[in-house]
KOLLO-556806 format. One line per 5 residues: for each residue x, y, z of N, C-alpha, C. Coordinates in nm, 2 decimals. Example, Ala and Ser with C-alpha at 12.3 -4.5 7.8 and 13.67 -1.06 7.14 Angstrom:
# KOLLO-556806
1.32/-0.57/0.78/1.23/-0.45/0.78/1.32/-0.33/0.78  1.28/-0.22/0.71/1.37/-0.11/0.71/1.29/0.00/0.79
//
This chain:
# KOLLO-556806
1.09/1.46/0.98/1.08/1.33/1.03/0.95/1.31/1.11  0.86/1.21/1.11/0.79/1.21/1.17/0.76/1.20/1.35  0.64/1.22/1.38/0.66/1.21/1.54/0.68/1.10/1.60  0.77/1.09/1.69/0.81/0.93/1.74/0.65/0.88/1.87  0.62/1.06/1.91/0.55/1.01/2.00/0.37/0.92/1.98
0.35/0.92/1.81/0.23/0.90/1.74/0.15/0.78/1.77  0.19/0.71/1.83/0.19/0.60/1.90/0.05/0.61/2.03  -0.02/0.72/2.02/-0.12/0.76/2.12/-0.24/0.68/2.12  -0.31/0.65/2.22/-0.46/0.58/2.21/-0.53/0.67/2.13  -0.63/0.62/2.05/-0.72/0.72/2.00/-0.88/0.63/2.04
-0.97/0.67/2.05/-1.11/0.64/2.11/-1.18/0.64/1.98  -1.30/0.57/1.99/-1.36/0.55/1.88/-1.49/0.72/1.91  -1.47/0.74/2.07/-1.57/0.83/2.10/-1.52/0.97/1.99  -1.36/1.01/2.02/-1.29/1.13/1.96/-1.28/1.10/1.84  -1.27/1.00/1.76/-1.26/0.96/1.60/-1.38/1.01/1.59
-1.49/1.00/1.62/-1.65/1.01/1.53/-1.66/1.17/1.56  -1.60/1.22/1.71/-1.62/1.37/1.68/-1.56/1.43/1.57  -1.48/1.41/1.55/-1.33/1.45/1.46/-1.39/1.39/1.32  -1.44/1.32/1.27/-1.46/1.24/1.13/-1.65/1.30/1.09  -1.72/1.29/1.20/-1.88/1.30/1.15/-1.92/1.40/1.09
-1.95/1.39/1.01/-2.05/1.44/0.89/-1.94/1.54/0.80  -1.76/1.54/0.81/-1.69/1.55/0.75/-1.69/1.51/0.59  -1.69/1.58/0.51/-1.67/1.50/0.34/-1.54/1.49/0.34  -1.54/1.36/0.35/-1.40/1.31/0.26/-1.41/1.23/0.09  -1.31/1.27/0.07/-1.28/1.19/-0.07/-1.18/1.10/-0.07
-1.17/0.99/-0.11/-1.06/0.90/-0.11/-1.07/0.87/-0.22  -0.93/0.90/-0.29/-0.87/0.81/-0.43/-0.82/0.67/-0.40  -0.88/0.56/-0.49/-0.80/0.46/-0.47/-0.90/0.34/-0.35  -1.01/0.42/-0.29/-1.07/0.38/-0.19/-1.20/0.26/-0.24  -1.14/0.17/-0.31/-1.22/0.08/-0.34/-1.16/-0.09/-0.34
-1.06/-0.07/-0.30/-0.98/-0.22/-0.22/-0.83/-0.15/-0.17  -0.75/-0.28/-0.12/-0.63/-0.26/0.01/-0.66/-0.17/0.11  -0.57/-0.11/0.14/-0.57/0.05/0.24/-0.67/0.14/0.23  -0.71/0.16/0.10/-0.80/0.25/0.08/-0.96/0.20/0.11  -1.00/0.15/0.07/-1.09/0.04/0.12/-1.14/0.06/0.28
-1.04/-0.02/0.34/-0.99/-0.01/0.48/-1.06/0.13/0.52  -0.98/0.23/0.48/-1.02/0.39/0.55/-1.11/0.39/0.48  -1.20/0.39/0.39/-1.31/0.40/0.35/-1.42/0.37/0.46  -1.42/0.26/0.49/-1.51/0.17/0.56/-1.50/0.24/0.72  -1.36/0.30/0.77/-1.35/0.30/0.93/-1.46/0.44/0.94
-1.36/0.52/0.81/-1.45/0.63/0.83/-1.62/0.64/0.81  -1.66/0.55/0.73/-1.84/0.56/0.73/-1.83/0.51/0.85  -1.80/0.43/0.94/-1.83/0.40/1.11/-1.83/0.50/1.17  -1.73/0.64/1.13/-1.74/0.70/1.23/-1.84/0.86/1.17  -1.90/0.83/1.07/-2.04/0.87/1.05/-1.98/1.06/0.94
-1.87/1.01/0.88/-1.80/1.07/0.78/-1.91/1.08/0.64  -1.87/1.18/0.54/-1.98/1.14/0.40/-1.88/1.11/0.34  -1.89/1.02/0.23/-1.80/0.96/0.19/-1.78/0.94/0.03  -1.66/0.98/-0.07/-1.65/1.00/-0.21/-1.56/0.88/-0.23  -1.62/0.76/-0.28/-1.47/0.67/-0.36/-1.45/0.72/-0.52
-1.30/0.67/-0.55/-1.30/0.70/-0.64/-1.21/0.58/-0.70  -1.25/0.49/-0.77/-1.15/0.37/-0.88/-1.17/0.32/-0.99  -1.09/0.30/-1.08/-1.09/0.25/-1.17/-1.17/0.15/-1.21  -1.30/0.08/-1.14/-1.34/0.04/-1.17/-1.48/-0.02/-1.13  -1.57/-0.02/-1.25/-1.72/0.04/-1.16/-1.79/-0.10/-1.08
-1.74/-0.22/-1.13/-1.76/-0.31/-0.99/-1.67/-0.30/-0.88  -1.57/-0.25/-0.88/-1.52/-0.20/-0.79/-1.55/-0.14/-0.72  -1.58/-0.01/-0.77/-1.69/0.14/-0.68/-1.82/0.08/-0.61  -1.90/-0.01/-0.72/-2.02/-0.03/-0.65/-2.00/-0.12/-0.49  -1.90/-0.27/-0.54/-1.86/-0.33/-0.38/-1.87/-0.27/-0.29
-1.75/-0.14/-0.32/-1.73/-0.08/-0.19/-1.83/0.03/-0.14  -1.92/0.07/-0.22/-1.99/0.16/-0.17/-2.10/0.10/-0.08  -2.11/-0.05/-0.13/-2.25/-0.12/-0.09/-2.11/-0.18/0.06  -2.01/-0.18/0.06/-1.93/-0.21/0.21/-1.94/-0.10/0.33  -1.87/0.02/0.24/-1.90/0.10/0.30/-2.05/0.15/0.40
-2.21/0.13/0.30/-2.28/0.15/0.35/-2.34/0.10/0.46  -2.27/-0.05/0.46/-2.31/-0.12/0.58/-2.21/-0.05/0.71  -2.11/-0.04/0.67/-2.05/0.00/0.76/-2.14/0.09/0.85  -2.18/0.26/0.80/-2.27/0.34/0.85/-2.35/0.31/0.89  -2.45/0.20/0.88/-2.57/0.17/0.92/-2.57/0.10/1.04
-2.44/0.07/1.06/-2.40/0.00/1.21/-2.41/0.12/1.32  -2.38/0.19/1.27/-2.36/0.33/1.35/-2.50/0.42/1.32  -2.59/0.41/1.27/-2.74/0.47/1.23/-2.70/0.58/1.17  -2.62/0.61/1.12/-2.63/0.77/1.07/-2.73/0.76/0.92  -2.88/0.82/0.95/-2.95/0.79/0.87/-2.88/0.90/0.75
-2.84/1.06/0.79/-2.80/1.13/0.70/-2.69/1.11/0.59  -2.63/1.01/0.60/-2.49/1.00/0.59/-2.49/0.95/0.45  -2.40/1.02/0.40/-2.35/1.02/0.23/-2.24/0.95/0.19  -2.32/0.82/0.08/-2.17/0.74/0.05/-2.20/0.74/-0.08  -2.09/0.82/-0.18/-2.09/0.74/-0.35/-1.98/0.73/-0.40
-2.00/0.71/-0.49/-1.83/0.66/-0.60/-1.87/0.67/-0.73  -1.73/0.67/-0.79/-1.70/0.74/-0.96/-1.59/0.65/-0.99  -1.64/0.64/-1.12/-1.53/0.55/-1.18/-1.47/0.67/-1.23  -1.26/0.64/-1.20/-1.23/0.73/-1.23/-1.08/0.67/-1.31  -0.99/0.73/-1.40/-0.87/0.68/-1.42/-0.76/0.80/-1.39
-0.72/0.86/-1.28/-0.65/0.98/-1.26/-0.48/0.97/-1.34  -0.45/0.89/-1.41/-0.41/0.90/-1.52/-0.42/0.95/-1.59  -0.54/0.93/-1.67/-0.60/1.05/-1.79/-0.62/1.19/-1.73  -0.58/1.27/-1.81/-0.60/1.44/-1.83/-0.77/1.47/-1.83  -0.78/1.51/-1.69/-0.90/1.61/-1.69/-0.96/1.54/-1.60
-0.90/1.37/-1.53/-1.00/1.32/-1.46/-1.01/1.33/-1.26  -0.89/1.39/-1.26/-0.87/1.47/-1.14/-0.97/1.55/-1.13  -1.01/1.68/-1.24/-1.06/1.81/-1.23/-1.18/1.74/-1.18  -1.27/1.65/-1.27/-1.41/1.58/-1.31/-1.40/1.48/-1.16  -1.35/1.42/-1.11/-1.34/1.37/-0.95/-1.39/1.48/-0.87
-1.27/1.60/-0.84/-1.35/1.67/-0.74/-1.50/1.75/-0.76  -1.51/1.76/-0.89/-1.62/1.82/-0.92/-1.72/1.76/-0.88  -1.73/1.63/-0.94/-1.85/1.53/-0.89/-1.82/1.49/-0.71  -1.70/1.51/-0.62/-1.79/1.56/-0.51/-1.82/1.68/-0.46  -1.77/1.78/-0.51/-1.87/1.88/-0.45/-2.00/1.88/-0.50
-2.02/1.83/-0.64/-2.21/1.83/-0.68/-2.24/1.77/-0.57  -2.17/1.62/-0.54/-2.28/1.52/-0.41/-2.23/1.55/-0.27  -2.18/1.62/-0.22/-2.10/1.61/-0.13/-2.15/1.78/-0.09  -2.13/1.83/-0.17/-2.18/2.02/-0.15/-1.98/2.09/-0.13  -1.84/2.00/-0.08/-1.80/2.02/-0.10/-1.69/1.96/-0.06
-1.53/1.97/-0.01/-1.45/1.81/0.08/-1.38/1.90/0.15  -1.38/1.85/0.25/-1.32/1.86/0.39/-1.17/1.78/0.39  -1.18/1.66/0.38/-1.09/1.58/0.32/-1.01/1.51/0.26  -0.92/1.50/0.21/-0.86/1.42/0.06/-0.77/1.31/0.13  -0.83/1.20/0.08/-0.71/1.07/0.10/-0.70/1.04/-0.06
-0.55/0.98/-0.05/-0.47/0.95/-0.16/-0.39/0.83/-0.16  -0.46/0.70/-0.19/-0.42/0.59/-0.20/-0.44/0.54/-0.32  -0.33/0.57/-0.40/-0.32/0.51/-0.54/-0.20/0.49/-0.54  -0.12/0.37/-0.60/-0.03/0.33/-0.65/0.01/0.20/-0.73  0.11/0.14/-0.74/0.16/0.03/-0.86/0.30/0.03/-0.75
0.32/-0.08/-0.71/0.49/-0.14/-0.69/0.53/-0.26/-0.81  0.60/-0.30/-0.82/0.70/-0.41/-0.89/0.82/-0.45/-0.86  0.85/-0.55/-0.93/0.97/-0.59/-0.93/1.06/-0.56/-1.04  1.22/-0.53/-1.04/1.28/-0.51/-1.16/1.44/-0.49/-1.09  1.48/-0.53/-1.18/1.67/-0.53/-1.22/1.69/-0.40/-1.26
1.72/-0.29/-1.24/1.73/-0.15/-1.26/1.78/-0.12/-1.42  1.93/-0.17/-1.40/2.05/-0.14/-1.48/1.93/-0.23/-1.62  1.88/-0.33/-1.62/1.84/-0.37/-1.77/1.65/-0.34/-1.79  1.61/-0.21/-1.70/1.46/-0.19/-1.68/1.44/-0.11/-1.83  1.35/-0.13/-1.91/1.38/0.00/-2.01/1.27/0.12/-1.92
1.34/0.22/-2.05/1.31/0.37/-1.95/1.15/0.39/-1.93  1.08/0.30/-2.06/0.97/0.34/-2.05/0.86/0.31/-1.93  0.95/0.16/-1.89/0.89/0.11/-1.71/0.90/0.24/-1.60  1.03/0.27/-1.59/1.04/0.42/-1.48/0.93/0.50/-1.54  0.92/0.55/-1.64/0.81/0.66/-1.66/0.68/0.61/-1.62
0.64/0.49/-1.64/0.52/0.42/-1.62/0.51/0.41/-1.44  0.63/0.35/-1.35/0.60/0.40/-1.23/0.60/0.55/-1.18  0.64/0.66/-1.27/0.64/0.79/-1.19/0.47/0.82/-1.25  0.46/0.77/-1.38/0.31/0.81/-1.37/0.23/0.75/-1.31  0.19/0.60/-1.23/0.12/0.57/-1.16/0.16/0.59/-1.01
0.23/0.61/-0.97/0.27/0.68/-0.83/0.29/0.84/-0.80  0.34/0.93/-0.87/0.31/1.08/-0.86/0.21/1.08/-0.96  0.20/1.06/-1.08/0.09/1.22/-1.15/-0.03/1.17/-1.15  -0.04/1.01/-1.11/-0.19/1.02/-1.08/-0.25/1.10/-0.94  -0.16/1.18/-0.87/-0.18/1.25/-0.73/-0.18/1.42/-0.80
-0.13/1.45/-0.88/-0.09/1.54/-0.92/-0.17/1.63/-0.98  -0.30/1.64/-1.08/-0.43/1.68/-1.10/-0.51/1.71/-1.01  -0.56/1.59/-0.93/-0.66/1.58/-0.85/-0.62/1.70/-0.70  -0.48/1.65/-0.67/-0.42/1.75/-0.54/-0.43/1.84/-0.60  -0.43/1.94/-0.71/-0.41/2.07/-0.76/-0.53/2.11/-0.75
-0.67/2.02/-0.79/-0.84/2.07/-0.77/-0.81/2.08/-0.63  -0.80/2.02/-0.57/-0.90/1.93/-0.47/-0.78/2.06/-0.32  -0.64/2.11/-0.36/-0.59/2.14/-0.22/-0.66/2.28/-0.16  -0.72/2.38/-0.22/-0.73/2.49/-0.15/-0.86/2.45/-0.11  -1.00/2.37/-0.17/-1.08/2.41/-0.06/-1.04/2.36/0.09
-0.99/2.22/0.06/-0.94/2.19/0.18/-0.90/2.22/0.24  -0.77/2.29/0.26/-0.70/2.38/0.31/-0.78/2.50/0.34  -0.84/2.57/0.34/-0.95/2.66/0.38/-1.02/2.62/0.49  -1.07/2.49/0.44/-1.14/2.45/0.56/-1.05/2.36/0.65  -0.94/2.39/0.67/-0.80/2.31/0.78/-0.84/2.16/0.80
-0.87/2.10/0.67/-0.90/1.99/0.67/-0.78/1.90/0.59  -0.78/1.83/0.56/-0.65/1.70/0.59/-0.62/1.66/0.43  -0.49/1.69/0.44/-0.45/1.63/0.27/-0.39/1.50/0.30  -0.42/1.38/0.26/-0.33/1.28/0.32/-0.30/1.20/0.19  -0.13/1.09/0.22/-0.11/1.05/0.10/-0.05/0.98/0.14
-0.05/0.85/0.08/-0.03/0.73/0.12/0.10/0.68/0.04  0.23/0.70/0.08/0.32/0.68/0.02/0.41/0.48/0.04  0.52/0.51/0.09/0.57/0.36/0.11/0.67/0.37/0.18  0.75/0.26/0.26/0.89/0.24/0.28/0.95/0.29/0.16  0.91/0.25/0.05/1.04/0.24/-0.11/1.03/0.38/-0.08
0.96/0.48/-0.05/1.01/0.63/-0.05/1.12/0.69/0.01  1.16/0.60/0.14/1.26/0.67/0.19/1.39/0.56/0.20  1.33/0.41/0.12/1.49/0.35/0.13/1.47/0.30/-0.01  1.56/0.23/-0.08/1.59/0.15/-0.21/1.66/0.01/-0.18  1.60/-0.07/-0.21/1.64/-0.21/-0.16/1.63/-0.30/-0.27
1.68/-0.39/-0.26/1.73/-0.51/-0.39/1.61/-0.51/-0.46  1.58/-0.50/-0.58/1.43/-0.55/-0.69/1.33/-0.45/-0.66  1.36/-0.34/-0.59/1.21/-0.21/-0.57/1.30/-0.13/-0.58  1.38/-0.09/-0.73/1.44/0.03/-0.73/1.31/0.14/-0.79  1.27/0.06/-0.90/1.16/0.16/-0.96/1.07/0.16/-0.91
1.02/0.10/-0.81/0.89/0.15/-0.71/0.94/0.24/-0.62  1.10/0.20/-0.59/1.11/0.38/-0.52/1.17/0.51/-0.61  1.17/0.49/-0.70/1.18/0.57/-0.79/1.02/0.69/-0.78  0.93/0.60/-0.78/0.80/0.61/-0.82/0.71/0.72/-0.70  0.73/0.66/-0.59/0.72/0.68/-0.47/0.79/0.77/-0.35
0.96/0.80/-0.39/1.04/0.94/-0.37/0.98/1.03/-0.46  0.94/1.02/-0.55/0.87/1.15/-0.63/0.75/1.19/-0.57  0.65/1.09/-0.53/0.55/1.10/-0.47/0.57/1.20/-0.30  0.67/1.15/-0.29/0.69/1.21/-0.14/0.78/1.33/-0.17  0.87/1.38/-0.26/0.89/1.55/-0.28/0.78/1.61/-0.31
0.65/1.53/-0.41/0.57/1.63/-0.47/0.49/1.67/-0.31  0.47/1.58/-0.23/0.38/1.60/-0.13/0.41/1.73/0.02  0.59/1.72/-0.03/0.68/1.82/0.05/0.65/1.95/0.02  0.64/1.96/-0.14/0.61/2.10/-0.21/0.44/2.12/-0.18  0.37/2.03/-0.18/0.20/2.06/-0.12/0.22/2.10/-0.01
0.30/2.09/0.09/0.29/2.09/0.24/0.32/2.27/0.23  0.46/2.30/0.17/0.49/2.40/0.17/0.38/2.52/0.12  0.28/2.48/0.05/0.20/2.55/-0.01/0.05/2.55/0.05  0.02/2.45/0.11/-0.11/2.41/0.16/-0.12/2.45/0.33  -0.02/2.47/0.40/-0.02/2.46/0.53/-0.03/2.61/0.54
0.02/2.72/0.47/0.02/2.85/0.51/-0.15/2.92/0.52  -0.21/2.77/0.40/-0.33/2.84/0.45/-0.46/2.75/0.51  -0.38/2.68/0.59/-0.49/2.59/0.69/-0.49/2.47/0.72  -0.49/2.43/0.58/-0.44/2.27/0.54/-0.35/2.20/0.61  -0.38/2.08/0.65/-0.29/1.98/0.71/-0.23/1.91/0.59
-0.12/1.87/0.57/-0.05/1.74/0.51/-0.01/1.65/0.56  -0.01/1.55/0.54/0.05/1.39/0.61/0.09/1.30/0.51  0.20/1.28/0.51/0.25/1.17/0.43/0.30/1.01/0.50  0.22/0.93/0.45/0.22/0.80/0.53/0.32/0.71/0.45  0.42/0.64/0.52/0.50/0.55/0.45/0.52/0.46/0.56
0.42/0.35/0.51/0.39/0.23/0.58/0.51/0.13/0.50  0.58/-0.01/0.61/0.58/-0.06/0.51/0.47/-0.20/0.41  0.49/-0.34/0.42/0.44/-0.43/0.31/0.29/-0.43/0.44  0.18/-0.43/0.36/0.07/-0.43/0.45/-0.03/-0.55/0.44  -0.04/-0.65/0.53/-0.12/-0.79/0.54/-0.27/-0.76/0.42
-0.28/-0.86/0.40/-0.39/-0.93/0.28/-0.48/-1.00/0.38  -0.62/-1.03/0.32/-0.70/-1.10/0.36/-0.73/-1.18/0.23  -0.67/-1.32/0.22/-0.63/-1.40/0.15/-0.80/-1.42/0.08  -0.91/-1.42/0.19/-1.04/-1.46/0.17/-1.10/-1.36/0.10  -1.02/-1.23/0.07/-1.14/-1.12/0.04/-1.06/-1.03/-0.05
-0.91/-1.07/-0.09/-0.81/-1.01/-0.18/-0.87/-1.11/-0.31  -0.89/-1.07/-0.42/-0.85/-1.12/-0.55/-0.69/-1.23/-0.54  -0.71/-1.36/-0.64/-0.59/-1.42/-0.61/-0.46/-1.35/-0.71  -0.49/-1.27/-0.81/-0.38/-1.20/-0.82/-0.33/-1.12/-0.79  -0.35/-1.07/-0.65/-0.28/-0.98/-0.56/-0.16/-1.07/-0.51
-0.19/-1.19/-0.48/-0.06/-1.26/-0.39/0.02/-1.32/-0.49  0.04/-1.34/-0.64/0.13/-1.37/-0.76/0.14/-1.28/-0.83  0.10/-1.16/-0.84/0.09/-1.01/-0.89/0.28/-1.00/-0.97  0.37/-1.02/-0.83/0.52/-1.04/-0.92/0.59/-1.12/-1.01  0.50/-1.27/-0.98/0.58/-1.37/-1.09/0.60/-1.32/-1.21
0.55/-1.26/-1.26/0.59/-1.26/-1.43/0.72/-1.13/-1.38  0.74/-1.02/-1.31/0.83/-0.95/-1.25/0.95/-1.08/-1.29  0.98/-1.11/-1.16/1.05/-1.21/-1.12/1.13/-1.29/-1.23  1.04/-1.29/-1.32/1.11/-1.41/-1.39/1.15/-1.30/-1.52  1.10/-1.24/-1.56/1.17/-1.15/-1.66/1.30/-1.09/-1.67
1.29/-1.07/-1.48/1.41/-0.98/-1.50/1.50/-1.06/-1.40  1.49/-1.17/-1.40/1.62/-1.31/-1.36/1.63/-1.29/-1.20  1.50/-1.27/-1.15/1.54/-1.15/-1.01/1.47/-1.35/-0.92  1.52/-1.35/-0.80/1.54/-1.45/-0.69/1.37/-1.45/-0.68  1.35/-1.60/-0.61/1.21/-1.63/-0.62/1.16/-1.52/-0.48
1.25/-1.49/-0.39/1.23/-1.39/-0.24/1.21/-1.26/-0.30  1.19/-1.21/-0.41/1.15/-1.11/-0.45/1.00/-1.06/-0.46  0.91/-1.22/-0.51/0.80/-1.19/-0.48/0.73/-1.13/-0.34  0.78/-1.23/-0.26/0.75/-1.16/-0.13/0.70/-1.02/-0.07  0.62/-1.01/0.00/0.60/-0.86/0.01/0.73/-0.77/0.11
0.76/-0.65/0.03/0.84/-0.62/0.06/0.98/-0.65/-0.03  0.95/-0.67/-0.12/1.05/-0.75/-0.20/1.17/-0.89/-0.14  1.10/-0.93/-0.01/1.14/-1.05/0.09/1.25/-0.98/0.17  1.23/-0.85/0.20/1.27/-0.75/0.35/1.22/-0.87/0.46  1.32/-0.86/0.57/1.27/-0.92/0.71/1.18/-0.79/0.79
1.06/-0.82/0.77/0.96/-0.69/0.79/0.84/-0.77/0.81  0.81/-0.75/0.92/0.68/-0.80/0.92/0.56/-0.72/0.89  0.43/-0.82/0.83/0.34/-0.70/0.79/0.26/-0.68/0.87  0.17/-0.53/0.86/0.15/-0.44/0.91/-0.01/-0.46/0.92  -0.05/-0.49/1.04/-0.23/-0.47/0.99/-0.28/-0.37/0.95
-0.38/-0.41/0.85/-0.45/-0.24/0.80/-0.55/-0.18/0.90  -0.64/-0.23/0.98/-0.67/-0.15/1.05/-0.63/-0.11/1.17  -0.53/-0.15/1.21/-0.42/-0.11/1.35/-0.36/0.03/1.21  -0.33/0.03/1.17/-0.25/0.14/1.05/-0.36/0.30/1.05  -0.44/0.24/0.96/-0.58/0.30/0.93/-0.63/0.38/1.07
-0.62/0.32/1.16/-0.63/0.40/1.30/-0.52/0.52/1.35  -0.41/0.42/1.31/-0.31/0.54/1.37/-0.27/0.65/1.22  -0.36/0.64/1.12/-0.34/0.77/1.03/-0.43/0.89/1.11  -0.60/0.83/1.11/-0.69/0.86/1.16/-0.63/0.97/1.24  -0.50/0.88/1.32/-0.49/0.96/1.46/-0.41/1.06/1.50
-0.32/1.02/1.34/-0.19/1.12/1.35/-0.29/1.27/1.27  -0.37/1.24/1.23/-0.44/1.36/1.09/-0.53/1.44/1.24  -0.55/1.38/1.32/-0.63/1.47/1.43/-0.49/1.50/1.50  -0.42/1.47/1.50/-0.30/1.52/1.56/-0.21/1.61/1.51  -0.25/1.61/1.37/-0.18/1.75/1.27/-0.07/1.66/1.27
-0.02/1.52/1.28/0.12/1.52/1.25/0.19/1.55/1.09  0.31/1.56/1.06/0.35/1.59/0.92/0.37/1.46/0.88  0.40/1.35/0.94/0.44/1.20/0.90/0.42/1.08/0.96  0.37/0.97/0.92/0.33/0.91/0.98/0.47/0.78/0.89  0.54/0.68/1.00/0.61/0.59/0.93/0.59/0.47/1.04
0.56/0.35/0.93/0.56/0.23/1.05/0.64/0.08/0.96  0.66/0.01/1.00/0.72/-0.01/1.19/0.80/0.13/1.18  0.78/0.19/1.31/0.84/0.29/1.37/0.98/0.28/1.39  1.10/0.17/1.42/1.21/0.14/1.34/1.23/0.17/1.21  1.16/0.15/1.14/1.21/0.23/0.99/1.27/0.37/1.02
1.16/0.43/1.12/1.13/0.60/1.12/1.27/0.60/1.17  1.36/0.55/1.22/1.46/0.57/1.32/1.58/0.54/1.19  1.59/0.47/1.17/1.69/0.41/1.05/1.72/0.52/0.89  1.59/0.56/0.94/1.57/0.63/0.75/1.65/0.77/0.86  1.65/0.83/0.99/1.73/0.97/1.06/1.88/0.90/1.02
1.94/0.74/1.07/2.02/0.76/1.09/2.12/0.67/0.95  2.02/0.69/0.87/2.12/0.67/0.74/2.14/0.78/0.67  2.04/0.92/0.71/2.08/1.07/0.70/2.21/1.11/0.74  2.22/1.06/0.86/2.34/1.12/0.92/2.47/1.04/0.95  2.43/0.90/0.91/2.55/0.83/0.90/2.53/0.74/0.76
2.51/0.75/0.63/2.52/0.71/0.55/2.58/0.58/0.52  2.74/0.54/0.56/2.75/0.38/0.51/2.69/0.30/0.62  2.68/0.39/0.74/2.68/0.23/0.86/2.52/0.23/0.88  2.46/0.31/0.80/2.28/0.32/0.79/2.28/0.23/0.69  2.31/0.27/0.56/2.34/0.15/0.47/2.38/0.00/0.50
2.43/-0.02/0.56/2.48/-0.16/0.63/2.35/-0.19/0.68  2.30/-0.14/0.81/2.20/-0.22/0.87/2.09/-0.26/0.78  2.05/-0.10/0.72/1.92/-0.16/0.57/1.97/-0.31/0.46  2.08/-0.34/0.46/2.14/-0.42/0.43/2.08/-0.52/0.47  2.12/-0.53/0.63/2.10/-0.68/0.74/1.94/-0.74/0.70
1.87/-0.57/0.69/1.71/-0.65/0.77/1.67/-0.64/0.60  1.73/-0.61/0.49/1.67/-0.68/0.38/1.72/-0.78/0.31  1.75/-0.86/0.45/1.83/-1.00/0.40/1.72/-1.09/0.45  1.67/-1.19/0.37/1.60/-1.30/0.47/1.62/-1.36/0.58  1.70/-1.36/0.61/1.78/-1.46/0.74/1.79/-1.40/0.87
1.74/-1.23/0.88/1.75/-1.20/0.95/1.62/-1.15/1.05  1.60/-1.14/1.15/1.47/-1.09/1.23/1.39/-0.94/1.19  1.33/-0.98/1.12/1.24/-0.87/1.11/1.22/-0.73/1.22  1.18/-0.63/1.12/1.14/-0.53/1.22/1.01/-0.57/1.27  0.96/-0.50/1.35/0.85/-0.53/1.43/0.75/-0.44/1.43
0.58/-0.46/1.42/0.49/-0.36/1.35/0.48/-0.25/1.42  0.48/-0.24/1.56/0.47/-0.10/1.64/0.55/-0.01/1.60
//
């Protein structure tokens, strides 16, 4: 379970000691969350590897990123990107390879790739579940296999950016936690394997995380309608969160407190921090945990709250 006390100030003075001239690689780091830590860490004067599916994509963010650094002068400081599809077989290996050519080698690994949806379980065909286990674990699954021992060597930071759907299942995100529990056993078995020799792991399961309406693509915020209507599922489904009373989460209030738990060696980072509490006590009390997850994934009810 994660640490309840994670909640600590962190300084932008101790971020830059802890982050500068660190190689990190981030999967996925070319918009949402990834993006986000992309950018905090060139401020705090990090070298920096994106990697996404798509090469106006890579370039945006590299040319974001670089501004970011230059705010901060770091004339040395290393930013590039690779179009990558970690889907395909071999393109994990070919990621870390191309940063240790520009990089010399990574310190460390963020893992922000995924796919959520919407779906009716019982009428989903099988070939959707295989399609979420492959874009939520096995696009992590290659790349973590290159990329964990140097890191680990150098006690540098495996991080992976999981979800709420990992530790609950709620009405219309069965297959995104389908997708996403797999992601978070694979990352248990990393932990067990990575930490004996230096390596940190952290598994992040945030829940629905705020948009910037002005700087998101407009099919990020209708991304479920065609969901929705397929599989007969309520118009509160689109909603983020699948229309959980949960309020969303800022990404760089988030992005800080990963920052902060990864200098902190925590094993888990979970927000709203109420979740962290609910996901112990539907461990230990199963129906009456189930009930409450019930309440707060009803619309009508008061949301959790982002701290």
């Amino acid at each position: 379970m994660a640490n309840p006390n994670s909640d600590r100030s962190i300084t932008n003075d101790s971020a830059t000691a802890h982050w500068q001239e660190k190689r990190c690689l981030i999967a996925g780091g070319t918009n949402g969350l990834g993006l986000v830590l992309a950018k905090t860490l060139s401020r705090y004067g990090a070298h920096i590897m994106l990697l996404g599916r798509s090469a106006d994509g890579v370039r945006n963010a590299i040319s974001l990123c670089e501004d970011e650094a230059h705010v901060t002068t770091k004339s040395a400081q290393q930013i590039h990107g690779l179009t990558a599809d970690l889907n395909q077989t071999g393109e994990g290996e070919r990621a870390v390879a191309h940063c240790f050519q520009k990089l010399g080698g990574c310190d460390s690994f963020f893992f922000c790739v995924g796919q959520s949806s919407r779906s009716a379980i019982l009428r989903l065909p099988p070939k959707e579940i295989r399609s979420s286990i492959e874009a939520n674990l096995m696009t992590a699954v290659e790349i973590t296999q290159a990329v964990a021992d140097p890191v680990s060597r150098s006690r540098g930071h495996l991080v992976f950016i999981s979800s709420l759907a990992g530790k609950f299942v709620t009405s219309a995100m069965g297959n995104y936690a389908i997708g996403k529990s797999s992601l978070a056993a694979f990352v248990e078995a990393v932990r067990l394997e990575a930490e004996p020799l230096g390596g940190h792991v952290l598994l992040v399961s945030p829940g629905p995380i705020a948009r910037n309406p002005h700087k998101q693509p407009a099919s990020s915020f209708n991304r479920y309608d065609s969901d929705v209507v397929s599989h007969g599922l309520p118009d509160s489904a689109k909603q983020p969160g699948g229309g959980a009373a949960i309020r969303l989460l800022d990404p760089e209030k988030l992005v800080h407190q990963i920052l902060q738990a990864c200098e902190m060696r925590d094993p888990e980072l979970v927000r709203p921090k109420k979740a962290m509490f609910l996901a112990g006590f539907i461990e230990w009390f199963p129906s009456w945990g189930r009930r409450i997850l019930q309440q707060y994934t009803s619309n009508d009810k008061t949301p959790f709250d982002e701290g």
